[in-house]
N, CA, C and O atoms as CSV, one atom per row, in Angstrom:
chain,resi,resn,atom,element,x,y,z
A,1,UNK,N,N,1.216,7.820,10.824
A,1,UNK,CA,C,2.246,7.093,10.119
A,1,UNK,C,C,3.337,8.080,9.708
A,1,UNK,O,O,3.011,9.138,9.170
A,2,UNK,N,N,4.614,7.784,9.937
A,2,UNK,CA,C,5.596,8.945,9.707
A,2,UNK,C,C,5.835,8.998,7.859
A,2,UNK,O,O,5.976,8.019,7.126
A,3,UNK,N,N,5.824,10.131,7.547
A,3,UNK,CA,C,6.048,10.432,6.213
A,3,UNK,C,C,4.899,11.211,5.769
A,3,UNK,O,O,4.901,12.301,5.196
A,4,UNK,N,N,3.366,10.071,6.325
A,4,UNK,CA,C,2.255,10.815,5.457
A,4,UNK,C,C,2.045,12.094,5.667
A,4,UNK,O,O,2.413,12.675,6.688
A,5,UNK,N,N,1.482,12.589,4.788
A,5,UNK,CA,C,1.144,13.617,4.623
A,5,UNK,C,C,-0.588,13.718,5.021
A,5,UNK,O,O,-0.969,14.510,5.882
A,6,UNK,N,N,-1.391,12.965,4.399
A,6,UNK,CA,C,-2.510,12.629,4.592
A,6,UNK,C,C,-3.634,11.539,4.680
A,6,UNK,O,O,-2.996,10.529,4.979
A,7,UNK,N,N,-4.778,11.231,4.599
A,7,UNK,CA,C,-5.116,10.003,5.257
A,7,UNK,C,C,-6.315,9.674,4.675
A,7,UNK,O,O,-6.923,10.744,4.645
A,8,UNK,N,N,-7.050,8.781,4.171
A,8,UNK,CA,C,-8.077,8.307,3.579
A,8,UNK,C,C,-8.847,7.482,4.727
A,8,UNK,O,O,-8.093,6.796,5.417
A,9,UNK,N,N,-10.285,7.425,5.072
A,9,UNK,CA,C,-10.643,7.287,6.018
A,9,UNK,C,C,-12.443,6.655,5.346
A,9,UNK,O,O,-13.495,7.294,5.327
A,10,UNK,N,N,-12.231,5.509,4.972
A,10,UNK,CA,C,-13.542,4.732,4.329
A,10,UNK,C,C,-14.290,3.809,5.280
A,10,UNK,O,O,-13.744,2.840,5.809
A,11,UNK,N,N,-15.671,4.177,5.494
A,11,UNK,CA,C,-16.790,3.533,6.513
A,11,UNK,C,C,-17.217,2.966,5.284
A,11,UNK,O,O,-17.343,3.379,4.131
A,12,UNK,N,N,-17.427,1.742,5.964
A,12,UNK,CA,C,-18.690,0.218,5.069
A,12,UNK,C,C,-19.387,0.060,6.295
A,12,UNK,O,O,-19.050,0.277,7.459
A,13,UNK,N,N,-20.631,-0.445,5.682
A,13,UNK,CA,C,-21.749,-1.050,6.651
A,13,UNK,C,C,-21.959,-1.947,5.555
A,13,UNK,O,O,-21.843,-1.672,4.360
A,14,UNK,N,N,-22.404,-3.475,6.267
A,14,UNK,CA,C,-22.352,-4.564,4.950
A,14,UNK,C,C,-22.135,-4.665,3.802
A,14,UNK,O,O,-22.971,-4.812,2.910
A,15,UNK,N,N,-20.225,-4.549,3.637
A,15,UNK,CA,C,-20.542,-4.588,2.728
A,15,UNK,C,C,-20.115,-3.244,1.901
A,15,UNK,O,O,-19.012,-3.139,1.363
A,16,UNK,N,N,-21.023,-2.325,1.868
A,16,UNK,CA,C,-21.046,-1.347,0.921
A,16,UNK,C,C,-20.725,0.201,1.536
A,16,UNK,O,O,-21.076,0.480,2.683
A,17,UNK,N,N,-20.167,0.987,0.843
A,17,UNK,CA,C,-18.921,2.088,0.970
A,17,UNK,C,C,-20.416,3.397,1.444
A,17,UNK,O,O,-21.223,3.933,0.684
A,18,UNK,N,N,-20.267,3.526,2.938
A,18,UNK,CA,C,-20.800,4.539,3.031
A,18,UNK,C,C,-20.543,6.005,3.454
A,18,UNK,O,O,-21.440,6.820,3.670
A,19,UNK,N,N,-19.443,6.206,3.532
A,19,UNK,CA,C,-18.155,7.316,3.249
A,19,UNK,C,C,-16.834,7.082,3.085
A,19,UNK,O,O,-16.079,6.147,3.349
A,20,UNK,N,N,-16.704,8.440,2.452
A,20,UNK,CA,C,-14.865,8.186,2.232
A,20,UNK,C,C,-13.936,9.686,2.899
A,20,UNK,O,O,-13.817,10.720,2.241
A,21,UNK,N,N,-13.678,9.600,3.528
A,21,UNK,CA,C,-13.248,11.174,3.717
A,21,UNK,C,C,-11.422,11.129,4.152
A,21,UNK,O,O,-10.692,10.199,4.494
A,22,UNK,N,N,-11.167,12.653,3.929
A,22,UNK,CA,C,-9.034,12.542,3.638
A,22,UNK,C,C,-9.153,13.696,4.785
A,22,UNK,O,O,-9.787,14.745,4.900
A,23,UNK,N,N,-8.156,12.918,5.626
A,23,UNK,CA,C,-7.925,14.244,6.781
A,23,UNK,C,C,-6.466,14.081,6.877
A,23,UNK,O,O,-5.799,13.077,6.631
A,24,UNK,N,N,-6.064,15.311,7.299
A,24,UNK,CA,C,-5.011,15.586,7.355
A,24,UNK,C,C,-3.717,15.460,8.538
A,24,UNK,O,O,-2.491,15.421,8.649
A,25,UNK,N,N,-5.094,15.427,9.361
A,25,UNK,CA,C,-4.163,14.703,10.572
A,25,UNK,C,C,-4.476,12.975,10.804
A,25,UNK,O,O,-5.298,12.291,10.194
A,26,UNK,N,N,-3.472,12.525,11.956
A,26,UNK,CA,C,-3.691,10.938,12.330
A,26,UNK,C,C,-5.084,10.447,13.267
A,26,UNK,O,O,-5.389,9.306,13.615
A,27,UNK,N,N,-5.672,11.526,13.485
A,27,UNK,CA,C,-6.889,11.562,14.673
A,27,UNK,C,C,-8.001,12.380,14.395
A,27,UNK,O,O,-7.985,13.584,14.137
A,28,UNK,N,N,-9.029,11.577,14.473
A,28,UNK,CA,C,-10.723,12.246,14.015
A,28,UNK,C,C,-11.336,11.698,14.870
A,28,UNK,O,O,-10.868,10.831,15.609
A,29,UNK,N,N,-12.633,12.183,14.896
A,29,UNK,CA,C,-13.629,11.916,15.612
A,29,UNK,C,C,-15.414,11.572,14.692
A,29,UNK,O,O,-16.241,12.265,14.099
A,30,UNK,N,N,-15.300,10.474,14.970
A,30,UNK,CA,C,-16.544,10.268,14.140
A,30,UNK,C,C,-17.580,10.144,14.428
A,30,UNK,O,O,-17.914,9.345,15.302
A,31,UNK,N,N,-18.780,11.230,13.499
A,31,UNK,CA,C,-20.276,11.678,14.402
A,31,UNK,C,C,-21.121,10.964,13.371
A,31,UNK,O,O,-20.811,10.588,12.241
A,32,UNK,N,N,-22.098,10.880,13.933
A,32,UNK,CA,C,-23.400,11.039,12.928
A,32,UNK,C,C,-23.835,9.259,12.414
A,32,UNK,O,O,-24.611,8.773,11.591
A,33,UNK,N,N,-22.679,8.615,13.590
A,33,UNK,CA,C,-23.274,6.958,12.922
A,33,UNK,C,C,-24.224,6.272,13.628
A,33,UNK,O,O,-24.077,5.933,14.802
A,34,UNK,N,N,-25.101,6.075,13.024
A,34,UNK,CA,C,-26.053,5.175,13.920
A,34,UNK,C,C,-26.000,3.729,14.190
A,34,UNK,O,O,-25.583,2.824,13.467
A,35,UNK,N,N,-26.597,3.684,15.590
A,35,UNK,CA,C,-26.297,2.231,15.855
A,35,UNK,C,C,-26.007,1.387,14.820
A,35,UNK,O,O,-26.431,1.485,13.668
A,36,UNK,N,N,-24.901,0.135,15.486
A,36,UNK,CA,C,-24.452,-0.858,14.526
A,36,UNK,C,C,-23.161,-1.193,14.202
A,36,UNK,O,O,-22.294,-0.321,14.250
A,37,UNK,N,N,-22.877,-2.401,13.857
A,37,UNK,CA,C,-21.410,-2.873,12.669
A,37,UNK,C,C,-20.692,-1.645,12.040
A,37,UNK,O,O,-21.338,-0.646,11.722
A,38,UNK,N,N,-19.996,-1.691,11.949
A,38,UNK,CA,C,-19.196,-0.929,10.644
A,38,UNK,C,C,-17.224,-1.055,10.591
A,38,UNK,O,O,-16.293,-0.766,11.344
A,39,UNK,N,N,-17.416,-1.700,9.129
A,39,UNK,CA,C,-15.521,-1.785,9.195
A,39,UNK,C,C,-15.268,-0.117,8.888
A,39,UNK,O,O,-15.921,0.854,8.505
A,40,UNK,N,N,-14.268,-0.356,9.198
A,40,UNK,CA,C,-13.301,1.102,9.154
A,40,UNK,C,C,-12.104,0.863,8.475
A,40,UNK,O,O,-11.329,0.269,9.225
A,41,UNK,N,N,-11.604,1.085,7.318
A,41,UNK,CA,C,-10.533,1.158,6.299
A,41,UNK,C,C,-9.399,2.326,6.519
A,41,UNK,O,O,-9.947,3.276,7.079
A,42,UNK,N,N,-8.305,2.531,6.325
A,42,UNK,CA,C,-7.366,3.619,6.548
A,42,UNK,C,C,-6.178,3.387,5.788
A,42,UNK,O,O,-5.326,2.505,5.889
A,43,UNK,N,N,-6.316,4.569,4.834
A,43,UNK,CA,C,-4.664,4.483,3.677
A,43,UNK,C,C,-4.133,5.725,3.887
A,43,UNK,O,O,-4.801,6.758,3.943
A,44,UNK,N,N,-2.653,5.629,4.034
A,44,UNK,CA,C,-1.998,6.737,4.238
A,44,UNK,C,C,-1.618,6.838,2.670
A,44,UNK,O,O,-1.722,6.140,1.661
A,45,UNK,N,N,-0.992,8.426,3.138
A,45,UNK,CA,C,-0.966,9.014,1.339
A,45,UNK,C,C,0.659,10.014,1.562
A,45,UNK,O,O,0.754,11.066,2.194
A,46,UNK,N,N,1.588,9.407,0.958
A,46,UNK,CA,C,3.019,10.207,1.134
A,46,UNK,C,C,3.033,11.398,0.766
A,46,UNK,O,O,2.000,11.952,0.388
A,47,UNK,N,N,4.332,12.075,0.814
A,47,UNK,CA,C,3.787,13.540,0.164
A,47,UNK,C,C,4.573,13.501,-1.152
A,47,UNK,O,O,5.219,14.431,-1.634
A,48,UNK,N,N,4.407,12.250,-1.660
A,48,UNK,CA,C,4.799,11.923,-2.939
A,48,UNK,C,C,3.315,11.734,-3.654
A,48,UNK,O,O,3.033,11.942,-4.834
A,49,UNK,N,N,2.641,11.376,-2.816
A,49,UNK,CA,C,1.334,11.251,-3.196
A,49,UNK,C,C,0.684,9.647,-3.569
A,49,UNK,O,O,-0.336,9.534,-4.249
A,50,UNK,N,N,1.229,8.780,-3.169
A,50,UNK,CA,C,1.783,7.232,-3.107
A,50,UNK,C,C,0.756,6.922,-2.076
A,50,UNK,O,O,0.543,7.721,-1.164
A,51,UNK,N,N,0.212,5.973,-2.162
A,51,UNK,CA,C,-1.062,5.063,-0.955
A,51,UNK,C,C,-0.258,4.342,-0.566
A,51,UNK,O,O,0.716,4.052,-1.261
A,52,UNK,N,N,-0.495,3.734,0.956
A,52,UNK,CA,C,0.083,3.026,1.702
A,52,UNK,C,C,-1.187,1.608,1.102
A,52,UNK,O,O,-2.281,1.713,0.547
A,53,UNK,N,N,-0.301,0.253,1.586
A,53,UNK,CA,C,-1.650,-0.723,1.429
A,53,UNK,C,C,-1.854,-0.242,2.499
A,53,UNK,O,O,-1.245,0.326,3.406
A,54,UNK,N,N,-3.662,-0.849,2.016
A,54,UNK,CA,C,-4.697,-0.789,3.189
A,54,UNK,C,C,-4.098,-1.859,4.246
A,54,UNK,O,O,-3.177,-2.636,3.990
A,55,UNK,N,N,-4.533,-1.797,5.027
A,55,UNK,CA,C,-4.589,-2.643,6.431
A,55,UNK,C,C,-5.754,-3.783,6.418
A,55,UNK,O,O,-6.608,-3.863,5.535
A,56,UNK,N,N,-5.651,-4.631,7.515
A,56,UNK,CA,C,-6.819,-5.171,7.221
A,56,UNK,C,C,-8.391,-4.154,8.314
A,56,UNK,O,O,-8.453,-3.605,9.415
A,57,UNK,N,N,-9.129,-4.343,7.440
A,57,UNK,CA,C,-10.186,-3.295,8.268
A,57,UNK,C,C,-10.792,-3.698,9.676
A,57,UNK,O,O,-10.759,-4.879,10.021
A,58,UNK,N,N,-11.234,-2.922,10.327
A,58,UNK,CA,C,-11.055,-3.284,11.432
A,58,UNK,C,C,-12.692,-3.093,11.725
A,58,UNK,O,O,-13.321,-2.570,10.806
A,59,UNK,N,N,-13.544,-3.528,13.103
A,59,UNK,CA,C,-14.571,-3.317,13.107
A,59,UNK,C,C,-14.979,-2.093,14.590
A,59,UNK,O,O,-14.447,-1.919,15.686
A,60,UNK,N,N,-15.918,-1.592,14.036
A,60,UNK,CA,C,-16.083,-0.681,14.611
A,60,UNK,C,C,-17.708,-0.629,15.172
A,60,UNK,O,O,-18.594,-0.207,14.428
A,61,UNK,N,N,-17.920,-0.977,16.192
A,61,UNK,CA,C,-19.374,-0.972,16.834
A,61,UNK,C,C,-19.778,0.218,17.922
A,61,UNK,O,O,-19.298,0.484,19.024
A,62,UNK,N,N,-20.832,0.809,17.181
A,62,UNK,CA,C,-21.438,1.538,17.719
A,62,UNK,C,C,-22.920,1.481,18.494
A,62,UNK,O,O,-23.926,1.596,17.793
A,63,UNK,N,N,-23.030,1.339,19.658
A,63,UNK,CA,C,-24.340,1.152,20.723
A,63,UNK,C,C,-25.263,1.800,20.503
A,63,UNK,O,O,-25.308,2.935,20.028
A,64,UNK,N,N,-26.494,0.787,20.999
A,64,UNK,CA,C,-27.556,1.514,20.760
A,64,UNK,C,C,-27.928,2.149,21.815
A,64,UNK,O,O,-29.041,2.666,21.906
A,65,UNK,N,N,-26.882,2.193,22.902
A,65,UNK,CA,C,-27.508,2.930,24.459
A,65,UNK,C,C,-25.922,3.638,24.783
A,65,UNK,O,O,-24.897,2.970,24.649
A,66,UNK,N,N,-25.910,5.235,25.270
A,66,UNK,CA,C,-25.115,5.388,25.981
A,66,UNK,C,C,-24.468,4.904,27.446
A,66,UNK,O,O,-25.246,4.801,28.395
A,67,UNK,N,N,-23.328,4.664,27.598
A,67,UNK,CA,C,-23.029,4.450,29.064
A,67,UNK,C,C,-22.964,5.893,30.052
A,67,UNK,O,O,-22.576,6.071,31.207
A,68,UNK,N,N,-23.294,6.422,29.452
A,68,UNK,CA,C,-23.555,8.253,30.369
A,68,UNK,C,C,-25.120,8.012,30.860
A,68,UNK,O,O,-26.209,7.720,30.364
A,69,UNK,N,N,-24.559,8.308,32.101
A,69,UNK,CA,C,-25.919,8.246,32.949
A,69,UNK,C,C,-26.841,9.542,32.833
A,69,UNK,O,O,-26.315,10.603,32.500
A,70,UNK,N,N,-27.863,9.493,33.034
A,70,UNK,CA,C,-29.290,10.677,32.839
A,70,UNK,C,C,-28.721,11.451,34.079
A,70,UNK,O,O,-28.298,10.679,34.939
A,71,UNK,N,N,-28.615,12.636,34.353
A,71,UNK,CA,C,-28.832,13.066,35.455
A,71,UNK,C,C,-30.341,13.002,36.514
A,71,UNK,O,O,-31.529,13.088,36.203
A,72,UNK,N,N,-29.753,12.837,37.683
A,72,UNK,CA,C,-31.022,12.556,38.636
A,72,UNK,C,C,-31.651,14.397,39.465
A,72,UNK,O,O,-31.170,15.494,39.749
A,73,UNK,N,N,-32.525,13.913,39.503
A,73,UNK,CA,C,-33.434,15.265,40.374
A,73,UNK,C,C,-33.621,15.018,41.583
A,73,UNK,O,O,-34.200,14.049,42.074
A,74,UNK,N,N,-33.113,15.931,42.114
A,74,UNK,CA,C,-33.192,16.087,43.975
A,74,UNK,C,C,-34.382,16.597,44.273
A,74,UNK,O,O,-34.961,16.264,45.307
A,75,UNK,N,N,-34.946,17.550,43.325
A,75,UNK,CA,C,-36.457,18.224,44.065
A,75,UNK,C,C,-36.894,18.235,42.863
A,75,UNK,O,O,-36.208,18.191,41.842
A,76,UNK,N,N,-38.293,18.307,42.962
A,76,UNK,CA,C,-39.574,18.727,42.288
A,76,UNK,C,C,-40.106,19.649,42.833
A,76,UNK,O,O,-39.947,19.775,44.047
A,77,UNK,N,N,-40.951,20.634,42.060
A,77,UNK,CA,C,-41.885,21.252,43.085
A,77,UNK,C,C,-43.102,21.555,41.734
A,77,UNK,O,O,-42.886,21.749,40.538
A,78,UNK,N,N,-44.318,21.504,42.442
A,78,UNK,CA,C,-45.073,21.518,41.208
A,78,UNK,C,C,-45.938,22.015,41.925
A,78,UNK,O,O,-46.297,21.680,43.054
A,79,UNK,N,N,-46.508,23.349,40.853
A,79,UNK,CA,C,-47.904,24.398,41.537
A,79,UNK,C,C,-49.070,23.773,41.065
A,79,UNK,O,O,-50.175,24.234,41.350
């Protein structure tokens, strides 16, 4: 968002606030969620220090199976 300075970045799972974290840039990468629902919230912050309204939250689903395939084996050899 042009102006901000920084960014508020709040995960819910039903419901209830299960992080909140402020980054400084417009782009993150988010680890560590396990399968499932989850809205995703985002307030920008001026460098007046002023919150943007929230947005409406958006949903964010995470699988319980990767689409990355296993690698396959061409040989075996077994003593």
């Amino acid at each position: 968002m042009e102006g901000a300075k920084e960014y508020w970045l709040t995960i819910r799972k039903d419901g209830k606030e299960l992080k909140r974290s402020k980054y400084m840039q417009n782009s993150t990468a988010l680890k560590n969620l396990l399968p499932g629902e989850y809205e995703v919230e985002l307030i920008a912050v001026d460098t007046y220090g002023r919150n943007s309204q929230a947005g409406p939250a958006r949903k964010l689903l995470v699988p319980d199976k990767s689409n990355v395939r296993a690698p396959t084996l061409k040989k075996i050899k077994v003593n």
